[in-house]
C-alpha positions as a Markdown table, in Angstrom:
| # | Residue | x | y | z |
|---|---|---|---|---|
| 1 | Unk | -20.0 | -21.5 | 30.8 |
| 2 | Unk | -17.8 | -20.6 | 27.4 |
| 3 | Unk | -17.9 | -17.2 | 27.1 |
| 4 | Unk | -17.7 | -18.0 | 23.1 |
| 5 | Unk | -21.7 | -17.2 | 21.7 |
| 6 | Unk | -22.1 | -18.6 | 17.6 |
| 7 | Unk | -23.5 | -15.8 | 15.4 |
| 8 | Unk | -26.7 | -16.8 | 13.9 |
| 9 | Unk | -26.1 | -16.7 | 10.2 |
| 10 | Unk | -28.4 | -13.4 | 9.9 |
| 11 | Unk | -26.3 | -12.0 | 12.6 |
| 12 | Unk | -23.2 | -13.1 | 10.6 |
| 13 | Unk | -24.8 | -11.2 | 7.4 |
| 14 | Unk | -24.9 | -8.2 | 9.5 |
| 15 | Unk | -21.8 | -8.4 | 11.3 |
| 16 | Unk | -19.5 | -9.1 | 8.3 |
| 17 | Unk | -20.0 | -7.6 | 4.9 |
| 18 | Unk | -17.1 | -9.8 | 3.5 |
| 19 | Unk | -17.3 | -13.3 | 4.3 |
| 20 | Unk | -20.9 | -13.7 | 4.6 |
| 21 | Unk | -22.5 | -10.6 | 3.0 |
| 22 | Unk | -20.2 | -10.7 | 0.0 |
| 23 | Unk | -21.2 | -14.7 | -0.4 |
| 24 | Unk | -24.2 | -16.4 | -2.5 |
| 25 | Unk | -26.9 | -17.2 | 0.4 |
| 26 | Unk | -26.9 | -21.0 | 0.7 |
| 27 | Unk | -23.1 | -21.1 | 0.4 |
| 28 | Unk | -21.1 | -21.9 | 3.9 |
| 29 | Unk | -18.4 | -19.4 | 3.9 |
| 30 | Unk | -14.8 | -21.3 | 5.1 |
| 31 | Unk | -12.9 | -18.8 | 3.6 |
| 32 | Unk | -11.6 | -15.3 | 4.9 |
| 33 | Unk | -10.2 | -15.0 | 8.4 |
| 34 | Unk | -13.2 | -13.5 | 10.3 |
| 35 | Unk | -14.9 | -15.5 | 12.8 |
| 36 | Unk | -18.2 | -16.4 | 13.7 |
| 37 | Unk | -18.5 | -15.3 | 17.1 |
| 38 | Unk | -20.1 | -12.1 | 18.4 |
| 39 | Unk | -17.7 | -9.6 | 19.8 |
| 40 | Unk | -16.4 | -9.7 | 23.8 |
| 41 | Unk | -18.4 | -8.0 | 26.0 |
| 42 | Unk | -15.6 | -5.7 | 26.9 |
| 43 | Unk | -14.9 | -4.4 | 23.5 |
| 44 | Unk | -18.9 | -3.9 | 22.3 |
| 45 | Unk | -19.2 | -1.8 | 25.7 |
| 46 | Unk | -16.7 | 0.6 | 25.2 |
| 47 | Unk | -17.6 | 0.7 | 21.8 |
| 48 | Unk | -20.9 | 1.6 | 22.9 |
| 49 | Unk | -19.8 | 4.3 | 25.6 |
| 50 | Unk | -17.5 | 5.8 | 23.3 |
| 51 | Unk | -20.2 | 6.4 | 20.5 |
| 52 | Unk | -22.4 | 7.4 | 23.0 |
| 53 | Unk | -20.0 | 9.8 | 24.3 |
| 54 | Unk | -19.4 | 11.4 | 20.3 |
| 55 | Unk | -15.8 | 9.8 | 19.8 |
| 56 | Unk | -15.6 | 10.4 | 16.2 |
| 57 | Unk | -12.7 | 12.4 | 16.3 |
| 58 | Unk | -8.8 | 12.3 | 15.0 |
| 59 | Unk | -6.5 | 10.1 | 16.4 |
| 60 | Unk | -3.9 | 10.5 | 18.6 |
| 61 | Unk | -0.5 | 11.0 | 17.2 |
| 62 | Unk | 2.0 | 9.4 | 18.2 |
| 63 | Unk | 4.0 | 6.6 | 20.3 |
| 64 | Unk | 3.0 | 5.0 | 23.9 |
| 65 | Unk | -0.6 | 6.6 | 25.4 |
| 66 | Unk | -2.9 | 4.2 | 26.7 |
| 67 | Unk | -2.8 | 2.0 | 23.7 |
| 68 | Unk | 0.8 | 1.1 | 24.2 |
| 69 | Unk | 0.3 | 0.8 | 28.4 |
| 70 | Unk | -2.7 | -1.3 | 27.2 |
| 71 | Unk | -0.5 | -3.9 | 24.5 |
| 72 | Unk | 2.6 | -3.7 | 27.2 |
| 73 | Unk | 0.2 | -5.2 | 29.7 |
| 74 | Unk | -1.2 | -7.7 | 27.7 |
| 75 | Unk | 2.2 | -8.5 | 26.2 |
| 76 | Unk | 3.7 | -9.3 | 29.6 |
| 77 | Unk | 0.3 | -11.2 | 30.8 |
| 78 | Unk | -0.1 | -13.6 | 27.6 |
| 79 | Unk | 3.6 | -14.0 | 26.4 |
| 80 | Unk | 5.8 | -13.5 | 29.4 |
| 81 | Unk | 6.8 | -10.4 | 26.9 |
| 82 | Unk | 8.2 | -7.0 | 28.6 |
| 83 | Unk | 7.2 | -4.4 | 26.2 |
| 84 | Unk | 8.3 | -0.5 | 26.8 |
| 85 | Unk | 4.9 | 1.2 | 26.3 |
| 86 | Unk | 6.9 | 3.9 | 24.4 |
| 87 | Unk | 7.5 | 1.3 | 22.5 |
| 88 | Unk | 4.1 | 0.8 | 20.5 |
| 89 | Unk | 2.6 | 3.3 | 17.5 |
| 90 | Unk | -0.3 | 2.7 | 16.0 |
| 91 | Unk | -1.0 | 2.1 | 12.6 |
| 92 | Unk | -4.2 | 1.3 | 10.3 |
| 93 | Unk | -3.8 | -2.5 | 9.8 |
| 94 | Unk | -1.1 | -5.4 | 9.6 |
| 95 | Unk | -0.3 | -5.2 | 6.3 |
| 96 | Unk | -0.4 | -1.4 | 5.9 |
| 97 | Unk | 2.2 | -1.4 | 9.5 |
| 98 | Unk | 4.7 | -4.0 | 7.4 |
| 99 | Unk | 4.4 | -1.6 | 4.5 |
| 100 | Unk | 5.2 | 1.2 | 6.4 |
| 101 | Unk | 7.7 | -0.8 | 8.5 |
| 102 | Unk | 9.3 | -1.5 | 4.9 |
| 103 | Unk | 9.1 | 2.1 | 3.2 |
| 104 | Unk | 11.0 | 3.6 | 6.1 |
| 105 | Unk | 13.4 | 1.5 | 8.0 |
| 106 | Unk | 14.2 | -1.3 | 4.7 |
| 107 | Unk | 17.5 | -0.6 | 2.2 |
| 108 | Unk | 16.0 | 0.0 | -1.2 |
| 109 | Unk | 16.9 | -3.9 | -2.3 |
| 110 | Unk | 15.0 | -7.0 | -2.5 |
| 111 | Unk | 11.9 | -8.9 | 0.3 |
| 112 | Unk | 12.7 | -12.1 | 1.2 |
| 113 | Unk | 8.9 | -14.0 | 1.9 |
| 114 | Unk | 8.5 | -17.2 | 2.6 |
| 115 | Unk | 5.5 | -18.7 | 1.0 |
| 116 | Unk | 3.1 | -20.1 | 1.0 |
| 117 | Unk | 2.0 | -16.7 | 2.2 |
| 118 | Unk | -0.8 | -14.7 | 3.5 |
| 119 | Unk | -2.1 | -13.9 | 0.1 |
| 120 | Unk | -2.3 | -9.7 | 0.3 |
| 121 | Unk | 1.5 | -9.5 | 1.7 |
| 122 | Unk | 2.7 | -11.2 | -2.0 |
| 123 | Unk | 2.3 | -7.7 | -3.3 |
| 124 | Unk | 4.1 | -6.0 | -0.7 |
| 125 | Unk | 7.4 | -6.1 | -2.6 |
| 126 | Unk | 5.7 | -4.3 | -5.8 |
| 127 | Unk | 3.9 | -1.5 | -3.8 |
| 128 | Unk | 7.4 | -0.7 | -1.8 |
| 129 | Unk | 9.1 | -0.4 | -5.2 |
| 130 | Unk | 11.3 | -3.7 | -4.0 |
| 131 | Unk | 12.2 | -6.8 | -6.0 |
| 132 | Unk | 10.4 | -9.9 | -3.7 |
| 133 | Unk | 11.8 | -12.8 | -3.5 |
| 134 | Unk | 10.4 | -16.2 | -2.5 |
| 135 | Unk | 11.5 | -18.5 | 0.1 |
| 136 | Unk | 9.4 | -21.6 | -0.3 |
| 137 | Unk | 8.8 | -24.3 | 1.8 |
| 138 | Unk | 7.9 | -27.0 | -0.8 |
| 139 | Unk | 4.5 | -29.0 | -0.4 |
| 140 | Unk | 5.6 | -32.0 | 0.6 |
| 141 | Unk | 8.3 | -31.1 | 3.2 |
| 142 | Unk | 7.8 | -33.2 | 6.5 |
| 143 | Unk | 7.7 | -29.5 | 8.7 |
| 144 | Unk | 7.2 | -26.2 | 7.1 |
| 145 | Unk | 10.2 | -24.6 | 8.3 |
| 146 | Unk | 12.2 | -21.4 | 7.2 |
| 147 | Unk | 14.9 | -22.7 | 5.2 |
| 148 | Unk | 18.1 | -21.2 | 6.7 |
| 149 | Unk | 20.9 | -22.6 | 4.1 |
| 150 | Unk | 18.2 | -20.5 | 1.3 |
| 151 | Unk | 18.1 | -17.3 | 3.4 |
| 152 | Unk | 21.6 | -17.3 | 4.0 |
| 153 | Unk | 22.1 | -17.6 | -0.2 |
| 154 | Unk | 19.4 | -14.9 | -0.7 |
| 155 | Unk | 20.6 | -12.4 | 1.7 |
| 156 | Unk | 24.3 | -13.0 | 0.4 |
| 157 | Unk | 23.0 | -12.6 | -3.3 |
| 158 | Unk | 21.6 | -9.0 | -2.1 |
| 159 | Unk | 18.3 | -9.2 | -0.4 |
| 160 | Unk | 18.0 | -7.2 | 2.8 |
| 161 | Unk | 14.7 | -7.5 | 4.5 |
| 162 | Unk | 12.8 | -10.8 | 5.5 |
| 163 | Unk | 8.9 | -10.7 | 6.4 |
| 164 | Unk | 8.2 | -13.1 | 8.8 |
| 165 | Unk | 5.1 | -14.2 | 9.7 |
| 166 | Unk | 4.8 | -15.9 | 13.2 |
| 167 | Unk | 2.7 | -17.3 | 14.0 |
| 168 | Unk | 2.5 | -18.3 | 10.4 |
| 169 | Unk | -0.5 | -17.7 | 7.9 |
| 170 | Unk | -1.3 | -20.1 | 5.9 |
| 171 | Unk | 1.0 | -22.9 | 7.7 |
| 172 | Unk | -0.1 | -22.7 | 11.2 |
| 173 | Unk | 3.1 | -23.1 | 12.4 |
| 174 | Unk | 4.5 | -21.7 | 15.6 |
| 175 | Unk | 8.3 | -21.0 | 15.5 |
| 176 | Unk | 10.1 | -22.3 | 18.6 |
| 177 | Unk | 13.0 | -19.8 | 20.2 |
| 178 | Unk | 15.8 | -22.2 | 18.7 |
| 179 | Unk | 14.2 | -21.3 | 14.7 |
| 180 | Unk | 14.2 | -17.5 | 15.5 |
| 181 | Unk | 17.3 | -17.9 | 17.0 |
| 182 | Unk | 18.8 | -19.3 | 14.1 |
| 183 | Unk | 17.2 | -16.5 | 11.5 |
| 184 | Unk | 18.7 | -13.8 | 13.7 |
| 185 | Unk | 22.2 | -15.0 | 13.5 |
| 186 | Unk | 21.9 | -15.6 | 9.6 |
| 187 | Unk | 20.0 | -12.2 | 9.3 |
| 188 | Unk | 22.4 | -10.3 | 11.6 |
| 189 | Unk | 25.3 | -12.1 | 9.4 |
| 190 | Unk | 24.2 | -10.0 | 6.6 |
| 191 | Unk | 23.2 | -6.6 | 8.4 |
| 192 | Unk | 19.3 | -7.5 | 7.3 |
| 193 | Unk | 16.3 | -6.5 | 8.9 |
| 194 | Unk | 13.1 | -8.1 | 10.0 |
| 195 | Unk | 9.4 | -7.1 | 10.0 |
| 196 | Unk | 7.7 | -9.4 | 12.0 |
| 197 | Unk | 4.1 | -10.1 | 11.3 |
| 198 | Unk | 2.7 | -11.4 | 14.8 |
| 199 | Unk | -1.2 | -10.7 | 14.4 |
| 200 | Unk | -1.8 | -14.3 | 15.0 |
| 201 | Unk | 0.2 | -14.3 | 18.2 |
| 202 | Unk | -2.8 | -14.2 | 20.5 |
| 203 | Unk | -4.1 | -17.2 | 18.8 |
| 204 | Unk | -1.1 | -20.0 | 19.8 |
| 205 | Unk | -3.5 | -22.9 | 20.7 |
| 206 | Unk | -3.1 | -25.4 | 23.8 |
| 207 | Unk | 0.4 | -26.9 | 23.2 |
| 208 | Unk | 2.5 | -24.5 | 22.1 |
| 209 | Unk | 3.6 | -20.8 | 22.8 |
| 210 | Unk | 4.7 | -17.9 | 21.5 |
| 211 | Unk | 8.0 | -16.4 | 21.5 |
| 212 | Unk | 8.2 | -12.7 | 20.0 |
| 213 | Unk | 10.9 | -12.4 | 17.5 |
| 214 | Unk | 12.2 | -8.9 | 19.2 |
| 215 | Unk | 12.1 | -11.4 | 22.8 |
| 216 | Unk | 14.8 | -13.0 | 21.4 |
| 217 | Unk | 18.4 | -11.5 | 22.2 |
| 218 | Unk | 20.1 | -9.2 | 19.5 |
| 219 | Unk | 16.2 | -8.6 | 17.9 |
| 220 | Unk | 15.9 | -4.9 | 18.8 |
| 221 | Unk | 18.6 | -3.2 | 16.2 |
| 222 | Unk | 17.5 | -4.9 | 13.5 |
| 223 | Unk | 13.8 | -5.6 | 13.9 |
| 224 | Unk | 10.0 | -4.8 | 14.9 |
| 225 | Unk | 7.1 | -6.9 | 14.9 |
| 226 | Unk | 3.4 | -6.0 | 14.0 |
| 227 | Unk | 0.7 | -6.5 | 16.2 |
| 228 | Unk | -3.2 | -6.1 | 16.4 |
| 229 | Unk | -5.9 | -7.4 | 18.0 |
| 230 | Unk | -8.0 | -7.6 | 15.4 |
| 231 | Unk | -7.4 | -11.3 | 14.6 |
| 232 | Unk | -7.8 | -12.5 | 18.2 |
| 233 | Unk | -10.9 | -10.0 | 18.8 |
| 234 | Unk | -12.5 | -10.1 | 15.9 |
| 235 | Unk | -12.4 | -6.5 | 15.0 |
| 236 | Unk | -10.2 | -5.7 | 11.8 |
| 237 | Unk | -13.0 | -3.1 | 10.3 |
| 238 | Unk | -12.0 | -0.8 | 13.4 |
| 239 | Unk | -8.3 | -0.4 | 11.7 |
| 240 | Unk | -6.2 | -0.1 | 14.5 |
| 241 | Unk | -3.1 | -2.2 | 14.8 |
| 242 | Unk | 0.8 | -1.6 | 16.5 |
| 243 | Unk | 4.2 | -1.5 | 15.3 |
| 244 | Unk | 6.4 | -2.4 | 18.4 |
| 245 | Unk | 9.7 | -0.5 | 17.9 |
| 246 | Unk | 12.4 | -1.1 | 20.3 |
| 247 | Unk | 15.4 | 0.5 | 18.8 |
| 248 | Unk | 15.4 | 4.3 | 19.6 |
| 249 | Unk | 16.8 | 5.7 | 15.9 |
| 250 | Unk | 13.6 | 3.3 | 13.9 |
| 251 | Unk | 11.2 | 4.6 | 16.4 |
| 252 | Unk | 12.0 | 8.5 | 15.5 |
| 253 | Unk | 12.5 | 7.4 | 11.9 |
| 254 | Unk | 8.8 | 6.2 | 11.9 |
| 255 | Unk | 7.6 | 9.2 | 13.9 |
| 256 | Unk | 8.9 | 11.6 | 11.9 |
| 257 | Unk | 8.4 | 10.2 | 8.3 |
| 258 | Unk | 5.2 | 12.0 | 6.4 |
| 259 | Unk | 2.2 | 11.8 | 8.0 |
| 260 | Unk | 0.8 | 10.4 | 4.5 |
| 261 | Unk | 2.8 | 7.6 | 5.5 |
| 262 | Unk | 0.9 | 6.5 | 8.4 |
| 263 | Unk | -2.5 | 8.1 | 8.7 |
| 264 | Unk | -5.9 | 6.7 | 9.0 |
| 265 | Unk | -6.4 | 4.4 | 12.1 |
| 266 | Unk | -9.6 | 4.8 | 13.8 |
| 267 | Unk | -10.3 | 6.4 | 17.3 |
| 268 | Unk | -13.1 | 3.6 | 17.5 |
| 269 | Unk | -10.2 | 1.1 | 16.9 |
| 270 | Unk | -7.7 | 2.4 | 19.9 |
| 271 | Unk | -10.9 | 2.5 | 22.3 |
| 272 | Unk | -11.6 | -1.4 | 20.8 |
| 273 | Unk | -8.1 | -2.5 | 21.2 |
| 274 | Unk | -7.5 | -1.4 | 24.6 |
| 275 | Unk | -10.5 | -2.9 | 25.9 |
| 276 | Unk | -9.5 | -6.2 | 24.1 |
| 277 | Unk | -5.8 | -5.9 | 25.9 |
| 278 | Unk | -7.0 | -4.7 | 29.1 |
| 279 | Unk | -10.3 | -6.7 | 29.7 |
| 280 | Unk | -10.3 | -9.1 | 27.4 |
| 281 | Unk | -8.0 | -12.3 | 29.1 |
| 282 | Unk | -11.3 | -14.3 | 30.3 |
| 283 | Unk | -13.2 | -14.1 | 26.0 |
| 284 | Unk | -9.8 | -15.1 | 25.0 |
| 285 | Unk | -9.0 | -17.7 | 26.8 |
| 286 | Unk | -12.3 | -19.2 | 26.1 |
| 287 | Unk | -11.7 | -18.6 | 22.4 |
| 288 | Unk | -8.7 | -20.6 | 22.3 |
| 289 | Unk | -10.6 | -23.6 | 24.4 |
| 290 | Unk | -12.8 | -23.2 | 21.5 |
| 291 | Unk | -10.5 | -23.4 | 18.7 |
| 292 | Unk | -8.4 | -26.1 | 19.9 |
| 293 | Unk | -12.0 | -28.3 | 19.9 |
| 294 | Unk | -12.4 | -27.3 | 16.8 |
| 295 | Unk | -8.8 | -28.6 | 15.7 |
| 296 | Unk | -9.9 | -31.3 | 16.7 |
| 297 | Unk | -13.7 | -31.9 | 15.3 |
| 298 | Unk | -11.7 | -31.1 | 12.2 |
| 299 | Unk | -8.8 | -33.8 | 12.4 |
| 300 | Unk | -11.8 | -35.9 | 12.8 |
| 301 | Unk | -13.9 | -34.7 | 10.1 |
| 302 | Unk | -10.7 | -34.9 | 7.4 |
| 303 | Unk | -9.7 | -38.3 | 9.0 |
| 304 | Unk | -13.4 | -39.7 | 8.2 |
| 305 | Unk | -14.6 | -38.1 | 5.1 |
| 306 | Unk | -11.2 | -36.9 | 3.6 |
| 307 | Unk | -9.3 | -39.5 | 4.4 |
| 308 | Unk | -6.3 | -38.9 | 1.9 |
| 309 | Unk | -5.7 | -35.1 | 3.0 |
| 310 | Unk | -3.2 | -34.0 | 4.5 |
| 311 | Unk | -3.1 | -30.9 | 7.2 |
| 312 | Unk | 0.0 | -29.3 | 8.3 |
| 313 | Unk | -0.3 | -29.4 | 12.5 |
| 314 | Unk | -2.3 | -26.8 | 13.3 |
| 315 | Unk | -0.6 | -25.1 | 16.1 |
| 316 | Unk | -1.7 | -21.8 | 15.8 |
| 317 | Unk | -4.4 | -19.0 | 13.8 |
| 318 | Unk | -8.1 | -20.6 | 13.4 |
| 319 | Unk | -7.1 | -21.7 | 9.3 |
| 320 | Unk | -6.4 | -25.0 | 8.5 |
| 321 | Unk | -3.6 | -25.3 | 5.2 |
| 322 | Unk | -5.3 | -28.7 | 3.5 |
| 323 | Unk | -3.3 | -30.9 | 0.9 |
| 324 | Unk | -6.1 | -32.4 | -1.2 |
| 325 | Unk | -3.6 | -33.3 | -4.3 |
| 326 | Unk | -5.0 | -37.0 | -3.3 |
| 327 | Unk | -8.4 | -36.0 | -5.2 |
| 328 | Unk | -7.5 | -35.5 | -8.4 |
| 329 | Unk | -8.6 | -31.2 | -8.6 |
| 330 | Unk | -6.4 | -28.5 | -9.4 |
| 331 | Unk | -8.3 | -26.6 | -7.8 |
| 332 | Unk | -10.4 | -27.9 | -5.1 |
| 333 | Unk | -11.7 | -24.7 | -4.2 |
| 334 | Unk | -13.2 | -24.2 | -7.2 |
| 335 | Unk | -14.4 | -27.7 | -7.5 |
| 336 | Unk | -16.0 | -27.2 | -3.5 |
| 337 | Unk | -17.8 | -24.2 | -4.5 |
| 338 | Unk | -19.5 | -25.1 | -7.8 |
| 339 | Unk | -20.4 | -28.9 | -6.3 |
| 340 | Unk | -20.7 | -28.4 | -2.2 |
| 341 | Unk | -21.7 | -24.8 | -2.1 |
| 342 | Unk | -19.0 | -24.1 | 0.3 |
| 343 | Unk | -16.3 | -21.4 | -0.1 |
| 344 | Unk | -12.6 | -22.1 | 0.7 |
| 345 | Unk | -9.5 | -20.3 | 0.1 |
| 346 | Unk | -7.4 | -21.4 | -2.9 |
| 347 | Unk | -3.9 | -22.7 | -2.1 |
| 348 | Unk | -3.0 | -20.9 | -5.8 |
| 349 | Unk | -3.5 | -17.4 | -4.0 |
| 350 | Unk | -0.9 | -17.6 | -1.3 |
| 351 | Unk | 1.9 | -19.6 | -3.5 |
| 352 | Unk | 0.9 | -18.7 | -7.3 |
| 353 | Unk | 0.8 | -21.9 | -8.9 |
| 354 | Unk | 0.4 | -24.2 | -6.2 |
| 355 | Unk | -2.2 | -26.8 | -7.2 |
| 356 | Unk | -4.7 | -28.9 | -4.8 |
| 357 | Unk | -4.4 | -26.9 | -1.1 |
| 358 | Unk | -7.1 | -25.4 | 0.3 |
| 359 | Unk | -6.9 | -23.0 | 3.4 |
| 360 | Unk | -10.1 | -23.4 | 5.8 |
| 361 | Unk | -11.5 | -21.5 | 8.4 |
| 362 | Unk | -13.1 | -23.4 | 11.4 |
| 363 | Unk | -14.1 | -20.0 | 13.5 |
| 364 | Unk | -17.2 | -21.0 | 13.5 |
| 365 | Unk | -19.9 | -23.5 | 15.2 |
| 366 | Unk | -19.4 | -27.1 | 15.4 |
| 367 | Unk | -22.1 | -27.7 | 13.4 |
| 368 | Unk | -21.0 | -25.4 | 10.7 |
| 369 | Unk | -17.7 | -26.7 | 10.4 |
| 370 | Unk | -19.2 | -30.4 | 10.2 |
| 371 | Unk | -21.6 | -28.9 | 7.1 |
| 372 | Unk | -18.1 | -27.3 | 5.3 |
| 373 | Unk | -16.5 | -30.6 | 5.6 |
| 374 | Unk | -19.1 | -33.4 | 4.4 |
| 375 | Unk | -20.0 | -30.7 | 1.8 |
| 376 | Unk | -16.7 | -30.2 | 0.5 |
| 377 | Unk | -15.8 | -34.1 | 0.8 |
| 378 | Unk | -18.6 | -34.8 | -1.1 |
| 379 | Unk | -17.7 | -32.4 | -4.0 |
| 380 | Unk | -14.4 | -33.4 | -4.2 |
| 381 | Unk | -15.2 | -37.5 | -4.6 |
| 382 | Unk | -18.4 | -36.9 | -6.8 |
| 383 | Unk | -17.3 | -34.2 | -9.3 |
């Protein structure tokens, strides 16, 4: 028996202010990356004995504790990953740790981000007082792929930091050891740095795996990767993610930099995280049975109703990226919404201007995810 349970939709009105609260009743929301399962029983029981036992207080300061014996553990049990507890300091959230990442340990000179990108992260160039600079993978490319010949030209013409996002958000992608392997040697060419966004990394579905960037040889002087298990787990309102930080010098760097800097994780998000690391194996396993089913009901659904979409193989995160140029809407979002009543995310805000994609969520039920497509296929060939 799955250990997966659907949220009833009042449940889901409760449980998540955003994507349901903050949407019209009678709309399906397909849009931000929350799910629509309840919480594994490991993480809502030591929520419950931790409130119970009055832990409201501050934080812990600093690198390792239980939280980084907790991620090492389940580093080395779901990626084959050795991670040095000592290794691991918290942070509030993913984007706030590449920030931070970014304010310290980056030159003061241009971002390099690929996009299509995870729409929040396209300001992180402007709020680190750097120029940011796009590396896009254009629409029609067979394989969304980082572009090595056009980092190599951007690093050369000055830029000195690349966000990565692996497993990528919006693409789905999952980049194989030979791809990071290649951006290392051009990175390390230039004397670069990475920040690794690897939120998603929990959620490589059946087929594929994940290889850390810093697991990769001649990562650790030049890199750290950004972790959480808020994606997996379901718990980003608890604010508690992980900067891993091999290299000794970035590690103090971080530790010491003002605590203004880096403040503002929860104590109700450490005790959530370790119980997702340490107890949570069996719920996530079963969540990525899940998923992969509902790849494919969804390859299904697109092949049946939407027949001239195209989806970029989904090998990882629970969001679809959807080509629906084929239909004739700019914005098929929009058009989804005011004809279907379903809510999707528009392609135009993870590659400004980018016309006809859609990103969809299918963390949900089955019978939801059938609903969000025959809704939004009807929209898009009536309107």
């Amino acid at each position: 028996m799955s250990l997966i349970r659907d949220l009833t939709e009042a449940e889901a009105r409760r449980a998540m202010p955003m994507k349901w609260g903050g949407t019209e009743p009678g709309v399906l929301p397909a849009w931000v990356a929350e799910m629509d399962y309840a919480l594994a029983e490991p993480i809502t029981a030591a929520l419950h004995d931790a409130v119970a036992a009055g832990v409201a207080g501050y934080p812990w300061f600093g690198a390792g504790g239980p939280l980084g014996k907790a991620y090492a553990g389940f580093a080395q049990r779901q990626f084959g990953q050795r991670v040095d507890p000592g290794w691991v300091l918290p942070v509030v959230d993913v984007t706030a740790g590449v920030r931070f990442a970014i304010d310290v340990l980056s030159d003061p000179a241009p971002v390099v981000m690929p996009v299509p990108a995870y729409a929040p992260q396209l300001a992180i160039g402007e709020v680190t007082g750097r120029e940011q600079w796009p590396l896009t993978v254009h629409p029609d490319a067979e394989r969304a792929e980082i572009d090595l010949t056009q980092l190599d030209l951007l690093l050369a013409e000055g830029a000195r930091t690349l966000l990565l996002t692996q497993p990528h958000n919006p693409w789905g992608r999952v980049f194989s050891r030979a791809e990071l392997e290649g951006i290392r040697d051009v990175v390390v060419r230039h004397g670069a740095r990475v920040v690794s966004d690897e939120i998603h990394a929990p959620l490589v579905l059946p087929g594929r795996e994940h290889v850390s960037y810093l697991d990769v040889e001649g990562t650790h002087d030049h890199a750290v990767a950004v972790v959480a298990a808020s994606k997996a787990f379901g718990t980003p309102g608890l604010k508690c993610a992980q900067l891993v930080v091999p290299d000794d010098d970035a590690r103090t760097r971080l530790l010491e930099a003002p605590m203004v800097r880096n403040d503002s994780w929860s104590t109700l998000g450490v005790v959530a995280a370790i119980a997702a690391y340490t107890d949570g194996d069996a719920w996530l396993a079963d969540l990525r049975t899940r998923l992969g089913e509902q790849r494919s009901l969804l390859e299904q659904l697109l092949a049946e109703h939407l027949p001239l979409a195209r989806m970029r193989p989904l090998e990882a995160t629970y969001l679809a990226w959807i080509d629906l140029r084929a239909y004739g809407h700019g914005d098929p979002a929009e058009v989804a919404l005011e004809h279907g009543r379903v809510r999707l995310a528009a392609g135009h805000d993870y590659q400004p201007g980018l016309p006809g994609h859609v990103r969809l969520n299918i963390a949900t039920s089955p019978e939801r995810l059938t609903e969000v497509v025959h809704r939004t296929a009807h929209a898009l060939t009536r309107a």
